[in-house]
C-alpha distance (Angstrom), angle and dihedral (degrees) to the residues before:
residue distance angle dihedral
X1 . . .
X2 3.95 . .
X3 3.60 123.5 .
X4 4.01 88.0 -110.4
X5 4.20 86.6 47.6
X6 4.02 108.2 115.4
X7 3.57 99.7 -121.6
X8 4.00 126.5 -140.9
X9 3.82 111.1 -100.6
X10 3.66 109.6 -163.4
X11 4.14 108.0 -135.6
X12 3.67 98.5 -122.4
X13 3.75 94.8 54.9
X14 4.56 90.5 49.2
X15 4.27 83.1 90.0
X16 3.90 98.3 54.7
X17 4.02 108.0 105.9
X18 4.38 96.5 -115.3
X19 3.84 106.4 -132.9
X20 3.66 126.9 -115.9
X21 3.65 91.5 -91.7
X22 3.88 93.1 48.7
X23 4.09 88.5 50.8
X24 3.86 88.0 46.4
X25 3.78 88.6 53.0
X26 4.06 99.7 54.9
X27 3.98 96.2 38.1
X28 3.10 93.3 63.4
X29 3.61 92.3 38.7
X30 4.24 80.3 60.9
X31 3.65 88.6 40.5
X32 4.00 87.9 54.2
X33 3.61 98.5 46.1
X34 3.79 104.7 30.9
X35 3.94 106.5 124.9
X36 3.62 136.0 133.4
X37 4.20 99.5 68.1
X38 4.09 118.9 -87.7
X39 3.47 99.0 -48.7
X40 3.92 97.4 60.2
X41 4.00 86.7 35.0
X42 3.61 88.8 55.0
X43 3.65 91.7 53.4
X44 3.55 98.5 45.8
X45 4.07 90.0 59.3
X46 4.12 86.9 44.8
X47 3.88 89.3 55.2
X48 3.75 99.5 37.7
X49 3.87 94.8 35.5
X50 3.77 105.8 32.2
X51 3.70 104.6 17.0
X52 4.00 103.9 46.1
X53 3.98 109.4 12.0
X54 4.12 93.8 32.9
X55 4.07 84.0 -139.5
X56 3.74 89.1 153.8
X57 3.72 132.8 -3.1
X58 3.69 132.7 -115.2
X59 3.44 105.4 -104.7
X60 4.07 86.5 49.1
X61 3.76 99.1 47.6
X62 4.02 89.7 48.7
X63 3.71 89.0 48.3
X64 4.58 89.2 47.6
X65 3.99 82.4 44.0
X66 3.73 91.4 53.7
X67 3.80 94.1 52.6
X68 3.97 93.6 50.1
X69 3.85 88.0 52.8
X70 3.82 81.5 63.1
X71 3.23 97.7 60.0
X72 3.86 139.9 65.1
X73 3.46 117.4 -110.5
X74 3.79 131.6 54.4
X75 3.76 109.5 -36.3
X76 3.64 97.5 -159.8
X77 4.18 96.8 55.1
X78 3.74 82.0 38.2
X79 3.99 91.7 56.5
X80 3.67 91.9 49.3
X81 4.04 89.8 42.4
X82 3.93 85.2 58.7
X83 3.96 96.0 40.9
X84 3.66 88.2 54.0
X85 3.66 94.6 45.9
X86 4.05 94.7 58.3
X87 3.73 89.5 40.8
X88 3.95 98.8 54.8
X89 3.78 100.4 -4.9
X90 4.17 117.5 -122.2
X91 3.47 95.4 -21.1
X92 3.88 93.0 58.5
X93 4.26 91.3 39.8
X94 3.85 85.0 56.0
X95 4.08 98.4 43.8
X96 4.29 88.8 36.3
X97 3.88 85.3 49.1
X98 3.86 104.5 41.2
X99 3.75 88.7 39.1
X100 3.53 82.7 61.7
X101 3.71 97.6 48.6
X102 3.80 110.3 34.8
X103 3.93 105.9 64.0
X104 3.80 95.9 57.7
X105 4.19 87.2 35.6
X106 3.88 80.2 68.1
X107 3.56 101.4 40.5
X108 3.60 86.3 46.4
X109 4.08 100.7 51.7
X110 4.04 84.5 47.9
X111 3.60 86.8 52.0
X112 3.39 93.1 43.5
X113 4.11 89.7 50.9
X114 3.82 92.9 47.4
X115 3.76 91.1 51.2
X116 3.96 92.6 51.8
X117 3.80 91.7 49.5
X118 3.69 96.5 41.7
X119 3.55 123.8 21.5
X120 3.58 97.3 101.3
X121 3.96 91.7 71.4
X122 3.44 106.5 110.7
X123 4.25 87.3 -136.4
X124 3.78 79.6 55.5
X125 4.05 99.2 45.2
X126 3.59 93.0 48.5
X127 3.73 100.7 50.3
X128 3.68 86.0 55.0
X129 3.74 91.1 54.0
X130 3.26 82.4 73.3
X131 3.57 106.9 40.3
X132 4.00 82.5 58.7
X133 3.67 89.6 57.9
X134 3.62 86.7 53.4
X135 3.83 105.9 54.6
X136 3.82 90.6 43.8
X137 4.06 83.4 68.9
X138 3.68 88.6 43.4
X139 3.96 92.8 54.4
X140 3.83 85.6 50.3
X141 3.48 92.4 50.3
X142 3.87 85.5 54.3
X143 3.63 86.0 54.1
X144 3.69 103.0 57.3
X145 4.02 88.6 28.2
X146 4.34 87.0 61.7
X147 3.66 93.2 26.3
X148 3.93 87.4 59.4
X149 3.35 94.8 46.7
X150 3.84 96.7 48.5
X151 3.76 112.0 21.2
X152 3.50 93.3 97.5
X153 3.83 116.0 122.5
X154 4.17 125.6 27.4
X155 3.23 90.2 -99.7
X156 3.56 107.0 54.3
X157 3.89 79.5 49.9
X158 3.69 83.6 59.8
X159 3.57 99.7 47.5
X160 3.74 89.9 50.9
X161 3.81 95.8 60.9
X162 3.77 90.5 42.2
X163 3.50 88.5 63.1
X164 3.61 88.4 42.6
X165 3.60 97.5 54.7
X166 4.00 98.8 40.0
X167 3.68 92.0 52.5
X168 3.79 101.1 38.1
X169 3.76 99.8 36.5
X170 3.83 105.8 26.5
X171 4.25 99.7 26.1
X172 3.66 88.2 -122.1
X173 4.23 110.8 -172.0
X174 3.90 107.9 -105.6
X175 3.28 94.4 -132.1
X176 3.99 91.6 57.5
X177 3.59 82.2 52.6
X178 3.89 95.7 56.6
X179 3.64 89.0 44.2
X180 4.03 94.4 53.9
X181 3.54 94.1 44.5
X182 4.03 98.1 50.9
X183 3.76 79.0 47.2
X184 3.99 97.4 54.2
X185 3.72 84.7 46.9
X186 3.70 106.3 46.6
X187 3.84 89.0 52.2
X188 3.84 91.7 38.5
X189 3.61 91.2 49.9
X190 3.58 96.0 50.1
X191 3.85 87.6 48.7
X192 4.07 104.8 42.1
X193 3.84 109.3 7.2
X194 3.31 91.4 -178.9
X195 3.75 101.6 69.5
X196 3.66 100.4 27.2
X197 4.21 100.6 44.2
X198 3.57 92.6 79.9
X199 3.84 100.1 135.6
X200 3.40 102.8 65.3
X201 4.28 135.8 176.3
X202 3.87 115.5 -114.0
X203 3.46 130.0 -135.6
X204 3.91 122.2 -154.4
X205 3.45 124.9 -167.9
X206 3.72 105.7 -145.6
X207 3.61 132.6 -155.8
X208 3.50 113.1 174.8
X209 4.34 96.9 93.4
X210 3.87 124.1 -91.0
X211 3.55 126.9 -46.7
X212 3.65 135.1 -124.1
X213 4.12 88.8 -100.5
X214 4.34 80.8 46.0
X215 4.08 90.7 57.9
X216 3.64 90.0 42.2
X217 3.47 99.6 56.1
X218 4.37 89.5 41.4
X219 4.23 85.3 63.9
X220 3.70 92.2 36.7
X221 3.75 106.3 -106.7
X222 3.19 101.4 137.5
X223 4.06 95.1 75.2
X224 4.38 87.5 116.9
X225 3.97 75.5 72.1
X226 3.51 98.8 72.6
X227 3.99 115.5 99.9
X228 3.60 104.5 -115.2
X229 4.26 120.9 -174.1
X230 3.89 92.8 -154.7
X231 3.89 87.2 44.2
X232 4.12 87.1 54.3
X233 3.60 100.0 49.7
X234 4.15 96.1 51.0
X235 3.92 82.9 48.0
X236 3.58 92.4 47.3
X237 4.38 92.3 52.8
X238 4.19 98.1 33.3
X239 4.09 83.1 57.7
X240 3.83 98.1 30.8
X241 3.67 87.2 55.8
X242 4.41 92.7 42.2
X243 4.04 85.1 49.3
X244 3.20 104.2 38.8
X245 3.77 105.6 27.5
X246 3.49 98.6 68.9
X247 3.86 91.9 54.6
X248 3.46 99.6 47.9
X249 3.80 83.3 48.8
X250 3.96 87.3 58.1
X251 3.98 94.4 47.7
X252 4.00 94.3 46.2
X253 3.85 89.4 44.5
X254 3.38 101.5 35.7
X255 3.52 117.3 20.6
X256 3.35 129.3 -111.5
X257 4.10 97.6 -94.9
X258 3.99 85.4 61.3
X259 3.97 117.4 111.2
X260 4.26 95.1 -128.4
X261 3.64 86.2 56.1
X262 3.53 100.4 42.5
X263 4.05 88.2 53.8
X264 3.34 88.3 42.4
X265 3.62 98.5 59.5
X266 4.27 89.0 33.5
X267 3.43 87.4 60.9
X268 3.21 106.3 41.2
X269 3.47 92.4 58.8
X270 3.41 99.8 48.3
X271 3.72 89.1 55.3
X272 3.61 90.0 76.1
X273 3.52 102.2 53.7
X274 3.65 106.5 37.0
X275 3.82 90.8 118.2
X276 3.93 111.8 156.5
X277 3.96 93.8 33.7
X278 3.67 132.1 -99.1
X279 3.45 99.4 -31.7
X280 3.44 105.6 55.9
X281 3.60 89.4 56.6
X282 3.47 109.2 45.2
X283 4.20 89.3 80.7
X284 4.11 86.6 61.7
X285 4.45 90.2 38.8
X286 3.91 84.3 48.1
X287 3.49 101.0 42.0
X288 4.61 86.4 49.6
X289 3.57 96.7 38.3
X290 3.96 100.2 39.2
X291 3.69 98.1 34.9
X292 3.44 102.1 20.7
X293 3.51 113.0 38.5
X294 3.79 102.4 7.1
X295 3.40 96.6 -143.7
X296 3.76 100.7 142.3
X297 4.23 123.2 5.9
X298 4.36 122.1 -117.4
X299 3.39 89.9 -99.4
X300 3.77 94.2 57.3
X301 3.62 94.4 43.4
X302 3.82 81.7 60.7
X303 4.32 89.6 50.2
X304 3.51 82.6 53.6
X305 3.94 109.3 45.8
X306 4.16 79.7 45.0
X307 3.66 87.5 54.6
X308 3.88 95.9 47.9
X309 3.88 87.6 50.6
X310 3.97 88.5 64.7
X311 3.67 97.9 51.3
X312 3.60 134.0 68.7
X313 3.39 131.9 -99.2
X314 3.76 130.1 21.8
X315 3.49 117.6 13.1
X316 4.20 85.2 -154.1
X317 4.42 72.3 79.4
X318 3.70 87.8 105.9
X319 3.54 96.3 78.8
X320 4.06 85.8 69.4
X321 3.96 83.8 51.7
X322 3.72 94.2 55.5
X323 4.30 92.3 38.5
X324 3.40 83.3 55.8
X325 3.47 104.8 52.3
X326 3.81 91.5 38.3
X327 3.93 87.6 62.5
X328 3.60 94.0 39.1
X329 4.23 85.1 65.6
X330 3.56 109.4 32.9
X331 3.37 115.2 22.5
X332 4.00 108.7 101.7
X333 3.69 134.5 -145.3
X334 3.12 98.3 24.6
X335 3.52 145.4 91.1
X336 4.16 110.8 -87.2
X337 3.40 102.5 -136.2
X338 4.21 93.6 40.8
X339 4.14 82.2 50.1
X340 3.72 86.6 53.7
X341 4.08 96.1 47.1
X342 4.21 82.5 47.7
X343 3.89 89.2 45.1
X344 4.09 92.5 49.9
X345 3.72 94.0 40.7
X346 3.96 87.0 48.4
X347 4.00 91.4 52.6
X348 3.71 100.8 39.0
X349 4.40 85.6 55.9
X350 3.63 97.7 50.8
X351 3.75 91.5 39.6
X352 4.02 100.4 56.8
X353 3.57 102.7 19.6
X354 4.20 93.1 81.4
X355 3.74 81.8 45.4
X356 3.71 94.9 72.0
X357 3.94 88.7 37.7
X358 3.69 93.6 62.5
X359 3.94 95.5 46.7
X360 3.86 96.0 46.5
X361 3.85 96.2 44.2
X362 4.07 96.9 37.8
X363 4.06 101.3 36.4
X364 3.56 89.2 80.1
X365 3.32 93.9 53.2
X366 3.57 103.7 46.4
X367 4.05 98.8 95.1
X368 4.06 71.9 72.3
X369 3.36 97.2 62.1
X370 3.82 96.2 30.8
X371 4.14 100.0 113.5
X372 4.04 101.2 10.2
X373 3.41 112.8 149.0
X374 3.52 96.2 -165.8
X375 3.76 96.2 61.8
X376 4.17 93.6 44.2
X377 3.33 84.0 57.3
X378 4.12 94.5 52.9
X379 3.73 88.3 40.9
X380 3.97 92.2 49.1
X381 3.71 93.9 53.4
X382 3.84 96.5 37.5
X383 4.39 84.4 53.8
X384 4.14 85.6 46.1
X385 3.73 86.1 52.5
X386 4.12 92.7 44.7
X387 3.97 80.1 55.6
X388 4.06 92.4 63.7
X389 4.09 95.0 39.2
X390 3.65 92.0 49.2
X391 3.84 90.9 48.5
X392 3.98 84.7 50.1
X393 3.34 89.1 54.6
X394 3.90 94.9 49.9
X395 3.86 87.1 54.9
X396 3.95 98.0 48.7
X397 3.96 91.8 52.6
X398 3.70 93.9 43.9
X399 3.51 86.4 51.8
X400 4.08 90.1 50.1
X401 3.78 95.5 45.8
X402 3.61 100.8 42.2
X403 3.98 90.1 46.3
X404 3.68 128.2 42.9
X405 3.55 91.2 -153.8
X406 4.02 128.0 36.0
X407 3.66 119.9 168.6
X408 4.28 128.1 171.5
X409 3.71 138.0 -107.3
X410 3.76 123.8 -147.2
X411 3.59 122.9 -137.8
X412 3.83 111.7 168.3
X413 4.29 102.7 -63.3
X414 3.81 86.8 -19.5
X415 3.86 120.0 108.0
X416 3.66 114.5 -167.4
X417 3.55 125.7 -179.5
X418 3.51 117.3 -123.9
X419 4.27 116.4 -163.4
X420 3.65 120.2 -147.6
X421 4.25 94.3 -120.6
X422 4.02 87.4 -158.7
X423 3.96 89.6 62.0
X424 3.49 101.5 57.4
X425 3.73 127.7 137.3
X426 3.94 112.3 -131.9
X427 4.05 85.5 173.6
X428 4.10 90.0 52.3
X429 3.77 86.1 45.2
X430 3.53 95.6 53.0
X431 3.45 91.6 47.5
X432 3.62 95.9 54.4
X433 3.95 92.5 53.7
X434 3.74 80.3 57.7
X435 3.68 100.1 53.9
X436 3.58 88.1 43.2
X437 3.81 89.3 54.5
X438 3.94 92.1 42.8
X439 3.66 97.2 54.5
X440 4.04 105.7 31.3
X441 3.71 103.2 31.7
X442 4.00 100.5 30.9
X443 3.54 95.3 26.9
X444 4.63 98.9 -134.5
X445 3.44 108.0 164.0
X446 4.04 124.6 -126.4
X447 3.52 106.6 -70.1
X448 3.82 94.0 43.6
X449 3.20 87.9 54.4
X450 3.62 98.5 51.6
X451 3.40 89.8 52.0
X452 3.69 100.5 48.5
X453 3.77 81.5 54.3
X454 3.70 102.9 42.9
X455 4.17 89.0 53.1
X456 3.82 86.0 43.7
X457 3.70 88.1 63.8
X458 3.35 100.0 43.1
X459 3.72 95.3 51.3
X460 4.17 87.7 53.1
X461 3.58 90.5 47.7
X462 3.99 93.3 57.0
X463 3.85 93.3 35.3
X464 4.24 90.2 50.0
């Protein structure tokens, strides 16, 4: 049996506590073999963690899961940050949450260094043609995934194309758009529950015999559980300091104008508002890092979200692609490709270290939060909202793969983009039907479909 093999777990043996070693061992097993965006990371950990080793039961995981959709960040590391923690306490949130971080942080920065020294190769251009043509289906998957989820009432509908309309039309900041949306719901929620409580906590009854998380709380070993103020406040200046240390560092050192702070402080902020995953964030990322900063063009954002979606782990991994590249071009005196290891190491720090901050100083308190009303109802309009950005986002890369060249029209506050018709792409075109038709009709999953794609490409490329 390989390493990668799932082994046979003998029933009787699912309620012994695993030791550290054990833990270690099937993290980064998860860590490893984590593809396929949150929803197929998700059910990985279920089938590993519930299913086979009886870690955790249903009802409990559901309940963790619920808690990390709160938050910003990426829910699936953040589920397997919080597993970890009730299993071994910090030292098994920080190994279950940097297992599930640091193998596709290194597949990503080679990525990220093979892209920067050969992208411009026409082989290499046209494969990502494809590629592109690829992740615009996935975003519309994303959609209709979301959407389905929760599109339930009028007026999440109508929250949905809010956010739609104040992002697409009048460049609205995402995170005023989270913001606005929790508000709407909270005060909607408290109003009509039943048609803004959409989001709602699960309850399994389960039937398969106590879990390892069951036995430890029988003997009393679950006593790190217990909310504790004193607790909170160390946890609140050991990652204060690991956050924002290093980017304070950057500004006093640097100065502000300097590229390492600038991600620094990018990044850092959009840590705390990446609620609804990748996806719903990349509009705002794009929208600072094209337009803003111009560290990286739209169609490279689009290399780089295609090259997140082939490695494991978090798909919120881009953000090292586009720190890298940023560093790569404007940092000075120094060499490009050491600027660009600096840049990704930079990003990937200020992007997970809040993630372990709000797990270790909010698990605790989540029995709190367990059946609140009021904060469904936030989270249900803030995931209606995610709906409308995400479908913003599927318009403004179909728009940049179709079309080699998109510029804007002004009319009053509105933005509009406007295509150049002559530069369209019948080969990128093509290749998006075929996505479309790989994933919906015949049902591959991402990296087949990249792949299909990617050869796709190539072959028009050699036969044009």
């Amino acid at each position: 049996m390989t390493s990668l093999e799932t082994p046979i777990i003998d029933k009787t043996e699912r309620t012994e506590v695993p030791s550290l070693t054990q833990a270690f061992h099937v993290w980064l097993k998860i860590g490893l073999l984590s593809f396929g965006g949150p929803a197929g990371q998700i059910a990985l950990m279920h089938k590993m963690l519930v299913e086979e080793r009886r870690w955790i039961d249903e009802s409990r995981f559901l309940h963790a899961l619920n808690y990390c959709m709160l938050l910003p960040g990426p829910e699936a590391q953040q589920l397997a940050t919080y597993i970890g923690w009730l299993l071994h306490r910090t030292v098994g949130g920080l190994i279950a949450g940097l297992l599930f971080v640091l193998p596709g942080a290194a597949v990503m920065l080679a990525l990220s260094i093979a892209y920067a020294l050969y992208a411009d190769l026409p082989l290499v251009a046209a494969a990502f043609i494809g590629v592109k043509a690829a992740v615009l289906i996935v975003v519309v998957e994303a959609v209709l995934r979301i959407g389905k989820r929760a599109l339930k009432t009028a007026p999440m509908y109508l929250i949905a194309a809010g956010a739609f309309v104040a992002i697409a039309l009048f460049a609205v900041p995402f995170p005023l758009i989270v913001a606005g949306a929790a508000l709407v719901g909270f005060i909607g929620g408290m109003a009509r529950p039943d048609l803004f409580v959409v989001i709602k906590g699960q309850s399994v009854e389960d039937s398969d015999g106590p879990s390892v998380i069951d036995t430890m709380a029988a003997r009393g070993e679950l006593s790190h559980t217990a909310p504790s103020a004193s607790r909170s406040i160390w946890l609140i200046v050991i990652f204060g300091l690991l956050w924002a240390g290093p980017v304070a560092a950057l500004f006093a050192t640097l100065g502000a104008g300097n590229v390492f702070a600038e991600e620094a402080a990018f990044f850092s902020k959009l840590a705390v508002v990446t609620f609804g995953g990748a996806y719903a964030v990349l509009a705002y990322m794009a929208q600072q890092a094209v337009e803003t900063h111009q560290w990286l063009t739209g169609a490279e954002m689009l290399d780089g979200l295609g090259l997140a979606e082939t490695t494991p782990g978090p798909l919120i991994m881009v953000t090292q692609f586009v720190g890298f590249l940023g560093a790569y071009r404007h940092a000075t005196g120094i060499d490009p490709i050491l600027a660009g290891v600096i840049g990704s190491v930079v990003t990937v720090w200020v992007t997970f270290a809040p993630c372990f901050l709000w797990i270790f100083l909010g698990a605790p308190y989540i029995e709190r939060l367990r059946n609140n009303r009021s904060l469904s109802a936030a989270l249900s309009g803030i995931t209606a909202a995610v709906v409308g950005v995400i479908l913003n986002l599927a318009v403004w890369f179909g728009l940049r793969v179709v079309f080699a060249e998109v510029g804007s029209v002004q009319f009053g506050m509105l933005s509009l983009p406007a295509p150049d018709v002559a530069t369209i792409s019948y080969a990128a075109l093509g290749l998006t039907v075929v996505a479309a038709l790989a994933m919906f009709r015949f049902h591959l999953d991402v990296l087949k479909t990249l792949a299909l794609c990617g050869t796709g490409a190539i072959a028009i490329h050699f036969l044009t």
